[in-house]
Backbone as ProteinMPNN parsed JSONL, in Angstrom:
{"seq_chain_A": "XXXXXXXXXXXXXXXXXXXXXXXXXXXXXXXXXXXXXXXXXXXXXXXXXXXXXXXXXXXXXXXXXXXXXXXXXXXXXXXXXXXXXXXXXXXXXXXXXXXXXXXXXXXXXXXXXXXXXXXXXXXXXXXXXXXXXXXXXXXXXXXX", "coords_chain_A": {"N_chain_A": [[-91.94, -46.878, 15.769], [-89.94, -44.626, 14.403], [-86.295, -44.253, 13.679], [-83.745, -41.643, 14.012], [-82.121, -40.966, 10.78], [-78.867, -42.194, 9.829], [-75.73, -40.477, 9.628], [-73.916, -40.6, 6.945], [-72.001, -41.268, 3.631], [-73.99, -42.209, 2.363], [-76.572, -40.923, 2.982], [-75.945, -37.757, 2.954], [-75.157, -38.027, 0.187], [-77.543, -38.23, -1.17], [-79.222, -35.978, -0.313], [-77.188, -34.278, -1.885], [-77.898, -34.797, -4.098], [-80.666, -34.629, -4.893], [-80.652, -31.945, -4.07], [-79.779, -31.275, -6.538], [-80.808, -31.912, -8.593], [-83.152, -30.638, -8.401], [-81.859, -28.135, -8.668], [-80.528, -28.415, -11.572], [-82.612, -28.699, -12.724], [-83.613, -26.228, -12.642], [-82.335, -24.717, -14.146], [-82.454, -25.882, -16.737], [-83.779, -24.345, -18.218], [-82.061, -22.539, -19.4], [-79.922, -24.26, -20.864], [-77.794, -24.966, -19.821], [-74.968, -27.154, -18.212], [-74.194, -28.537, -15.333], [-72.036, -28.19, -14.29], [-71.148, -25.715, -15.885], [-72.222, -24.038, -14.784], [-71.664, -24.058, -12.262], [-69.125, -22.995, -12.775], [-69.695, -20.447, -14.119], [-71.116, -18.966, -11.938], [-68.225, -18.961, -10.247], [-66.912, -17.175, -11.849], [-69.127, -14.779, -11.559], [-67.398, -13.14, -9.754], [-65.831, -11.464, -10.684], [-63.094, -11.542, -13.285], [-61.188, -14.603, -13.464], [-57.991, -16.047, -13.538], [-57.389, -18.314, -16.077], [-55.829, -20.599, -15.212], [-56.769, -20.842, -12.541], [-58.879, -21.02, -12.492], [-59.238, -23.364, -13.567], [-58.382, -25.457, -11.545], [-60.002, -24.841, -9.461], [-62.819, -25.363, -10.491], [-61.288, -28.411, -11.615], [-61.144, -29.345, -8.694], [-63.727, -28.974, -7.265], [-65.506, -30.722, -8.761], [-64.387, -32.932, -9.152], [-63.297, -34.101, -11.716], [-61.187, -34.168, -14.475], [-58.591, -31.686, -16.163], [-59.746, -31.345, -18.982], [-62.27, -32.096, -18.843], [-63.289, -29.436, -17.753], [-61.925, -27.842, -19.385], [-63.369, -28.025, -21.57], [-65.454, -27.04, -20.806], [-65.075, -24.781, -20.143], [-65.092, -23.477, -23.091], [-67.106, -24.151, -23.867], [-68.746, -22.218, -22.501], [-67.539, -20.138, -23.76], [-68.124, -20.601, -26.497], [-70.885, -19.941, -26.495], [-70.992, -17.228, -25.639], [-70.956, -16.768, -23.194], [-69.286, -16.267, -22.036], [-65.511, -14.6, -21.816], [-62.312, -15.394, -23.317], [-59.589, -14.149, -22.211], [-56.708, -13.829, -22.3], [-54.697, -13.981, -19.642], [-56.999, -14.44, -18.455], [-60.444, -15.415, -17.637], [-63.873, -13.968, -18.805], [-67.127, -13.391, -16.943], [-69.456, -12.068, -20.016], [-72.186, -9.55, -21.039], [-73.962, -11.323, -21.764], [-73.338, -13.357, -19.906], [-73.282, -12.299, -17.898], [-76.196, -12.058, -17.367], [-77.101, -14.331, -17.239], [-76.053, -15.481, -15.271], [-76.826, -14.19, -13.11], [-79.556, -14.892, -13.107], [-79.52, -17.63, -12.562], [-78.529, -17.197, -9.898], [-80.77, -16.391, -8.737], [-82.577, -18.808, -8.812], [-80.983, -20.443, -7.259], [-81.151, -19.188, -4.797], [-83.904, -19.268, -4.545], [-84.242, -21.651, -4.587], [-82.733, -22.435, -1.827], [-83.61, -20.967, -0.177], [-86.381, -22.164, -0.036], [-85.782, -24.798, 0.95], [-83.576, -24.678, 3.197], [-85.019, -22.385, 4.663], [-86.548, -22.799, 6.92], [-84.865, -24.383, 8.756], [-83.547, -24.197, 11.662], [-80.655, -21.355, 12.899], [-78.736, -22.569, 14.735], [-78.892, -25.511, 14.134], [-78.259, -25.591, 11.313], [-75.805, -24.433, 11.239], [-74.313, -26.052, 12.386], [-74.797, -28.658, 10.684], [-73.099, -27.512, 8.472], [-70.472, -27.015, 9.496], [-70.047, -29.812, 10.008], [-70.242, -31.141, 7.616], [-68.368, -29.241, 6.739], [-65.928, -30.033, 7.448], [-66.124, -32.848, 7.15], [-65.773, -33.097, 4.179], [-62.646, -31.768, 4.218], [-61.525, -33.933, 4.808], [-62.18, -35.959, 3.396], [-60.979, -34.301, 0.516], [-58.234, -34.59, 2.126], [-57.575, -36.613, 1.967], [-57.898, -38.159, -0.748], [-55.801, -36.727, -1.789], [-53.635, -38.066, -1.479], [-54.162, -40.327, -2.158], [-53.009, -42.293, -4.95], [-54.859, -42.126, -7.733]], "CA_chain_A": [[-91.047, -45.786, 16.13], [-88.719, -44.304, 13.299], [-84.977, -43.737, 14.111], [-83.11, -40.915, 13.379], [-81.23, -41.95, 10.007], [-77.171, -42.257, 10.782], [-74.773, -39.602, 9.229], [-72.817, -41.17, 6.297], [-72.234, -41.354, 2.941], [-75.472, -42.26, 1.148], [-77.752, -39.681, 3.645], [-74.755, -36.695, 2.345], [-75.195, -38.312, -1.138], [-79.065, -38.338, -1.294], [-79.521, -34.516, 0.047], [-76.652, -33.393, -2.552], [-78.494, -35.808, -5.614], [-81.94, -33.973, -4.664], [-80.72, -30.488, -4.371], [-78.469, -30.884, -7.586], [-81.868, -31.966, -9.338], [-83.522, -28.919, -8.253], [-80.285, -26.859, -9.357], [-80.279, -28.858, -12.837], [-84.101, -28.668, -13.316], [-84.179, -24.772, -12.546], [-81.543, -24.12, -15.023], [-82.557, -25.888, -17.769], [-84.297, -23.91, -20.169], [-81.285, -21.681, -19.835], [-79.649, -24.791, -21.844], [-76.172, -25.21, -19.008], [-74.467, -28.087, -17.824], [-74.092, -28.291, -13.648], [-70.191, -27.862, -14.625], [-71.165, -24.527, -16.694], [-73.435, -23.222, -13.949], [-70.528, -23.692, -11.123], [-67.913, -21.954, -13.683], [-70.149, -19.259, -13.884], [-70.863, -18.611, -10.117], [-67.278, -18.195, -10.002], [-66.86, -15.757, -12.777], [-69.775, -13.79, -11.207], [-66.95, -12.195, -8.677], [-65.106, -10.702, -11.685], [-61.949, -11.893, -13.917], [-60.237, -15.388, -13.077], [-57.292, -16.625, -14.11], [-57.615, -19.949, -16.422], [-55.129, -21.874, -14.733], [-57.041, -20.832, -11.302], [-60.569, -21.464, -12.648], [-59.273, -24.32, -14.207], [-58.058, -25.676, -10.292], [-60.827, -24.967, -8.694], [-63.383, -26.262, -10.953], [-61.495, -29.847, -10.852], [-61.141, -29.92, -7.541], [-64.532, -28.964, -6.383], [-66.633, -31.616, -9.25], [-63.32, -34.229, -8.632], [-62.747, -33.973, -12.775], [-59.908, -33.949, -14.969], [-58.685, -30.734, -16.767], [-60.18, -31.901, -19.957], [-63.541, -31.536, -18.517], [-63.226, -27.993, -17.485], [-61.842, -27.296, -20.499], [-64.799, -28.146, -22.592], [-66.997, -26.347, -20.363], [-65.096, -23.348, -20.612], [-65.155, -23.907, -24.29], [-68.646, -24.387, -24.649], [-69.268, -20.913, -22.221], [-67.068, -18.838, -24.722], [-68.8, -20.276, -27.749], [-72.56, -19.676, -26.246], [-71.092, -15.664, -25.716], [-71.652, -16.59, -21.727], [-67.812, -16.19, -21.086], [-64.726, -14.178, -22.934], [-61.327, -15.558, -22.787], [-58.647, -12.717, -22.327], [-55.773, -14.578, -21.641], [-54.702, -15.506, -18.745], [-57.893, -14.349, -17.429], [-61.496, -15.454, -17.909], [-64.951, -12.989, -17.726], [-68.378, -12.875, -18.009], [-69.865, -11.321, -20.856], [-72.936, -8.773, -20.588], [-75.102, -12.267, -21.458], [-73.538, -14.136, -19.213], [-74.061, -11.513, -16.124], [-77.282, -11.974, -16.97], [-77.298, -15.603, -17.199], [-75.44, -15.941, -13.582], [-78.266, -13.868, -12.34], [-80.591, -16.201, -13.195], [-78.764, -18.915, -11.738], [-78.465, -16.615, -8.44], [-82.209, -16.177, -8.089], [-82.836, -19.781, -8.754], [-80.712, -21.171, -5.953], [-82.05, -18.278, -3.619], [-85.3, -19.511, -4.114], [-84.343, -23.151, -3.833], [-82.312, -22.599, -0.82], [-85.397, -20.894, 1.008], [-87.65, -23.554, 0.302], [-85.335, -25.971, 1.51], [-82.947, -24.321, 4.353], [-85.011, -21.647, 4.828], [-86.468, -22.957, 8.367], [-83.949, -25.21, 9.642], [-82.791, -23.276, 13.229], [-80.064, -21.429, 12.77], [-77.822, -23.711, 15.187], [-79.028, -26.709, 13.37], [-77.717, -25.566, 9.422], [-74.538, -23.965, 11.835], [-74.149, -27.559, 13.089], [-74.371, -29.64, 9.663], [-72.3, -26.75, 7.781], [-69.156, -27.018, 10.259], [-69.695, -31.141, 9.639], [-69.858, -30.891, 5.801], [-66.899, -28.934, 6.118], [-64.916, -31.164, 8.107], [-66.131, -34.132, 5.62], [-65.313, -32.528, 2.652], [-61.591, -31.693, 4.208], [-60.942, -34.836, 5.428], [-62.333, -36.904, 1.856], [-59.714, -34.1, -0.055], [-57.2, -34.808, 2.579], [-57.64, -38.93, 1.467], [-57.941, -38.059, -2.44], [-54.923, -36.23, -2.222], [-52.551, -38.573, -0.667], [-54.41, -41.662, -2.833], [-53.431, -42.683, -6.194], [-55.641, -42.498, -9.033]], "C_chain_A": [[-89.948, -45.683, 15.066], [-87.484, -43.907, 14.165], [-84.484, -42.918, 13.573], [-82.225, -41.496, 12.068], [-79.333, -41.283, 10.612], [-76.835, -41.499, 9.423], [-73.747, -40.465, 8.402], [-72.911, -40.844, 4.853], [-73.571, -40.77, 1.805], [-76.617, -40.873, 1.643], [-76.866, -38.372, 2.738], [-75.473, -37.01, 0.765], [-76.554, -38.187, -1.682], [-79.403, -36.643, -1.211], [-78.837, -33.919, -0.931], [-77.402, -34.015, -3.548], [-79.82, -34.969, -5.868], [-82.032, -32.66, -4.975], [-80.104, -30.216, -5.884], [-79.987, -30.932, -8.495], [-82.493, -31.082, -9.086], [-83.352, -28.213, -9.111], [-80.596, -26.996, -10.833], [-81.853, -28.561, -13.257], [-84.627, -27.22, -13.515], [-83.457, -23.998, -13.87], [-81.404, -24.451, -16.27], [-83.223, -25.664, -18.904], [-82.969, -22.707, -20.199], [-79.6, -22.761, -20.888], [-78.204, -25.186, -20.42], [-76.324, -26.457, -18.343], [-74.418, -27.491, -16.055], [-72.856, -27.499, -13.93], [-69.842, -26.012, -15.285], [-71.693, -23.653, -15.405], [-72.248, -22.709, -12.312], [-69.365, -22.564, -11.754], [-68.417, -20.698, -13.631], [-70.697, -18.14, -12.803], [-69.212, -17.993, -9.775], [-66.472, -17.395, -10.146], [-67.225, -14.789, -12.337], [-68.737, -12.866, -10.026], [-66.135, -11.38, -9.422], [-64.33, -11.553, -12.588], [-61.107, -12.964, -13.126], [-58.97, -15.916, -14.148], [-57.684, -18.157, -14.513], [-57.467, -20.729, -15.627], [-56.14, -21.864, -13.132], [-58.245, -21.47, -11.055], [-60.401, -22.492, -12.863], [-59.258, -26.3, -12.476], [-59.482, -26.137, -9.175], [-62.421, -26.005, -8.994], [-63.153, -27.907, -10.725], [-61.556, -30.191, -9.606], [-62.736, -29.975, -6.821], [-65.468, -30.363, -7.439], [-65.641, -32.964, -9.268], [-63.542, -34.743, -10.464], [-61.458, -33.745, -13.186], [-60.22, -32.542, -15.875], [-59.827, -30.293, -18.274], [-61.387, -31.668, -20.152], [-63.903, -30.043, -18.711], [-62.855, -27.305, -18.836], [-62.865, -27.14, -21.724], [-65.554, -27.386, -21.889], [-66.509, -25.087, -20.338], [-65.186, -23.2, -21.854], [-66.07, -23.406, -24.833], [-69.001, -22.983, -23.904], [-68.822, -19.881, -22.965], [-67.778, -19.114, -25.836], [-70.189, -19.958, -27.572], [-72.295, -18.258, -25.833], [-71.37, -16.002, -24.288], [-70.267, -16.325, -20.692], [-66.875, -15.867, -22.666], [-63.166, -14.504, -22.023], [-60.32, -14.171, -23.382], [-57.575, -13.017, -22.05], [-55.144, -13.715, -20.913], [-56.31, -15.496, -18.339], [-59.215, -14.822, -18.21], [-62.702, -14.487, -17.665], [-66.276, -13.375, -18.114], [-68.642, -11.888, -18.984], [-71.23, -10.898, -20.451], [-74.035, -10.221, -20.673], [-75.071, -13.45, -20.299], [-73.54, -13.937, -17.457], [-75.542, -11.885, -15.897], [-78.195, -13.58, -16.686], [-77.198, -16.072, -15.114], [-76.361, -15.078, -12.853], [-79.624, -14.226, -11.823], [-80.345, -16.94, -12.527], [-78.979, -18.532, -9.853], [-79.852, -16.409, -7.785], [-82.69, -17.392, -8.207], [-82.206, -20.671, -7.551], [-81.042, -20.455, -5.131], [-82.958, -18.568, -3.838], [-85.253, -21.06, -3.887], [-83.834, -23.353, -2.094], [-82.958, -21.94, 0.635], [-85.818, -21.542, 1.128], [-86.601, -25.187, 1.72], [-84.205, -25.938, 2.956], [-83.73, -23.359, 5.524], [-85.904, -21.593, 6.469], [-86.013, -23.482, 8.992], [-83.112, -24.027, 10.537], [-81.293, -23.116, 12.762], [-78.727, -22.275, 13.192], [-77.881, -25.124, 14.526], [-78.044, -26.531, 12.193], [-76.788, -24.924, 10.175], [-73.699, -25.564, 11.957], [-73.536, -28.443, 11.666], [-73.006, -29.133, 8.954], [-70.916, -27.163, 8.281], [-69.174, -28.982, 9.924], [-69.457, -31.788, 8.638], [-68.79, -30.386, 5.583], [-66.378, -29.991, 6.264], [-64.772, -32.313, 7.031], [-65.638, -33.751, 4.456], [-63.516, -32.474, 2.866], [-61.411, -32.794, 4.225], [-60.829, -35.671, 3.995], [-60.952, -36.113, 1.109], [-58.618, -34.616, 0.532], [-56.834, -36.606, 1.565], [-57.398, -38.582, 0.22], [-56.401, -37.879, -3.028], [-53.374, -37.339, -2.137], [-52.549, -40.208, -1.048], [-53.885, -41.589, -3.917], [-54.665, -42.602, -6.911], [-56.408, -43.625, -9.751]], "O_chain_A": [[-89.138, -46.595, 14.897], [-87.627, -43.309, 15.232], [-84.554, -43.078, 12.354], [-81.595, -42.527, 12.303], [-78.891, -40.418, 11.368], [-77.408, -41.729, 8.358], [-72.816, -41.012, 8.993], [-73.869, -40.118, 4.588], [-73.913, -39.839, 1.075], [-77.245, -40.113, 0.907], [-77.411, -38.124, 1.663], [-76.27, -36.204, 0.285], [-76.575, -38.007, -2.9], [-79.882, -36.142, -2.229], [-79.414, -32.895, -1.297], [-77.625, -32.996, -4.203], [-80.054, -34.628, -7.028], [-82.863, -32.113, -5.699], [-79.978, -29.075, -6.329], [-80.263, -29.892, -9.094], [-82.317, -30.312, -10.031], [-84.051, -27.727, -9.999], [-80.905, -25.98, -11.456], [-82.016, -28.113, -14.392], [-85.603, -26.894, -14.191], [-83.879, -22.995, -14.446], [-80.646, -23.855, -17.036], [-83.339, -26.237, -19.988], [-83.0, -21.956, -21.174], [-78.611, -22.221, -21.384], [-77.864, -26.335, -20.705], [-77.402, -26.892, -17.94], [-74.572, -26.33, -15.677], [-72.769, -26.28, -13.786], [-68.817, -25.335, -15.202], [-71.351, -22.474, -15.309], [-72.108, -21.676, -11.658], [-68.925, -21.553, -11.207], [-67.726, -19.8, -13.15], [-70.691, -16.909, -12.843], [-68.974, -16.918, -9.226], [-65.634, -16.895, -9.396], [-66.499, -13.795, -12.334], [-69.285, -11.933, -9.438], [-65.636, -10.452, -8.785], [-64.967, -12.587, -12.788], [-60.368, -12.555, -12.23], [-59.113, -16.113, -15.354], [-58.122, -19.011, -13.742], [-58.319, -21.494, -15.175], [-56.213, -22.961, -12.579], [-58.662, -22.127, -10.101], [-61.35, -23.166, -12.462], [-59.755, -27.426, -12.446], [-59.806, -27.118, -8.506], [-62.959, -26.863, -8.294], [-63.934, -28.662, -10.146], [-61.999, -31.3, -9.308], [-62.998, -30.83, -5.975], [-66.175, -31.057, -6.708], [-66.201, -34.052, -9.407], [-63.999, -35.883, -10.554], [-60.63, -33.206, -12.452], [-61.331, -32.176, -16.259], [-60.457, -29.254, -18.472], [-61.831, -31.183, -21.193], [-64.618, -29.566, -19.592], [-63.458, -26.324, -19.271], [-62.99, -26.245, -22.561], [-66.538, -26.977, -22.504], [-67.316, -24.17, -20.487], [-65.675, -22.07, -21.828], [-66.169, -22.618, -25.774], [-69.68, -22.307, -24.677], [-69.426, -18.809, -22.987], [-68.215, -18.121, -26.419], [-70.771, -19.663, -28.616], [-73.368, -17.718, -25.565], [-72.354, -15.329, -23.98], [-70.107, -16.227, -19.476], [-67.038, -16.283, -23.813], [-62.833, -14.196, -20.878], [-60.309, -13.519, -24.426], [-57.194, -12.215, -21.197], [-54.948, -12.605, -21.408], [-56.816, -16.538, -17.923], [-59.175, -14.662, -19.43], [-62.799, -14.065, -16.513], [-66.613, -13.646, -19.267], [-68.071, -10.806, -18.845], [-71.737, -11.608, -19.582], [-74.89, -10.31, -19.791], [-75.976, -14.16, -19.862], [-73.664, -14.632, -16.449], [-76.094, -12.017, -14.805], [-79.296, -13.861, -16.213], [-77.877, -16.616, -14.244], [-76.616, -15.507, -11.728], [-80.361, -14.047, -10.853], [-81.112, -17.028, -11.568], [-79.38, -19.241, -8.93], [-80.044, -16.283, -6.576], [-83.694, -17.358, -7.496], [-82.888, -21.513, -6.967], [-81.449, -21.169, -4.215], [-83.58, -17.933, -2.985], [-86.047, -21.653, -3.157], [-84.348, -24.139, -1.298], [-82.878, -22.207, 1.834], [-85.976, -21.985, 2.265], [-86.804, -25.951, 2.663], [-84.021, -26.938, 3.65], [-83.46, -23.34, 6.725], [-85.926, -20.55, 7.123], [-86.441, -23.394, 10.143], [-82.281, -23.215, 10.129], [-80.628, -24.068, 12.352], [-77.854, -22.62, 12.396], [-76.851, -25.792, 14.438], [-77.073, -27.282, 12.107], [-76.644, -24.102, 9.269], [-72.579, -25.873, 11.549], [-72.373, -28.808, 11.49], [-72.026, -29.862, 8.794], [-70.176, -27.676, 7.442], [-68.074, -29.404, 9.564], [-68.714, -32.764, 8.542], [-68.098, -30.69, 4.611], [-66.302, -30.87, 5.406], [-63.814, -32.635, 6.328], [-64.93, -34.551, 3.844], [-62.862, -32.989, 1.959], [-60.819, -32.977, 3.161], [-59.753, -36.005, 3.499], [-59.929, -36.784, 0.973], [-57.83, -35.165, -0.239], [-56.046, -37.227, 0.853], [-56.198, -38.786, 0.033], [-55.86, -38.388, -4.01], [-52.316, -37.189, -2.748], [-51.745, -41.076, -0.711], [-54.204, -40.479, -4.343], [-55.59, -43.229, -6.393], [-56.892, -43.43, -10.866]]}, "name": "protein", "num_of_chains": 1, "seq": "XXXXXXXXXXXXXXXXXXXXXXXXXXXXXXXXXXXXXXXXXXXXXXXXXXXXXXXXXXXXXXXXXXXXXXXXXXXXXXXXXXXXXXXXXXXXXXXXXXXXXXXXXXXXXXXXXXXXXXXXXXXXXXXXXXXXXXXXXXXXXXXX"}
């Protein structure tokens, strides 16, 4: 008799390690870093400010500026992003890049969500949040 496995850590850490390999395996003949591929998701809603992109980026891959900075870097010198100061944009190659990207996780996230009951993926979603606040809450309030 198998047991349900228990809700922690490594189960969280295993499901994001799996899907990220997916993510990373679908996107690389288009040559991008994970770090490039998130930057550009959040371009795709129009014009961000540096300092905002720069924010969000560390906070969501838990990097220093430094990082982000190279990866915006490396998207303005590959023509996949134009800096305009303050603001950042896609460029016409890199609409078409983040398009790519957008039909590659829509087809991963069918295969792999795309029959879990909606109350089920309602269920984990609202518990992933929660985890996710609670870890920033801790991060924020830790030392370095």
């Amino acid at each position: 008799m198998s047991t349900a496995p228990t809700l922690n850590g490594q189960v969280i850490g295993q499901a994001h390690y799996a899907t990220r390999a997916l993510l990373e395996r679908a996107v690389a003949p288009l040559g991008l870093s994970f770090g490039q591929v998130l930057t550009l998701n959040v371009l795709a809603d129009g014009p961000v400010e540096r300092a905002h992109l720069t924010h969000r980026i560390t906070t969501t891959l838990k990097v220093d500026e430094s990082a982000v900075h190279e990866v915006i870097a490396a998207l303005v010198d590959a023509d996949l992003a134009q800096l305009d100061e303050p603001h950042l944009r896609l460029t016409d190659t890199g609409r078409a890049t983040q398009r790519a990207i957008a039909d590659a996780v829509a087809g991963i996230t069918a295969r792999l969500y795309g029959d879990i009951p909606a109350d089920d993926a309602n269920a984990a979603a609202r518990v992933l949040t929660l985890i996710t606040q609670r870890a920033n809450a801790e991060l924020a309030t830790t030392p370095t």
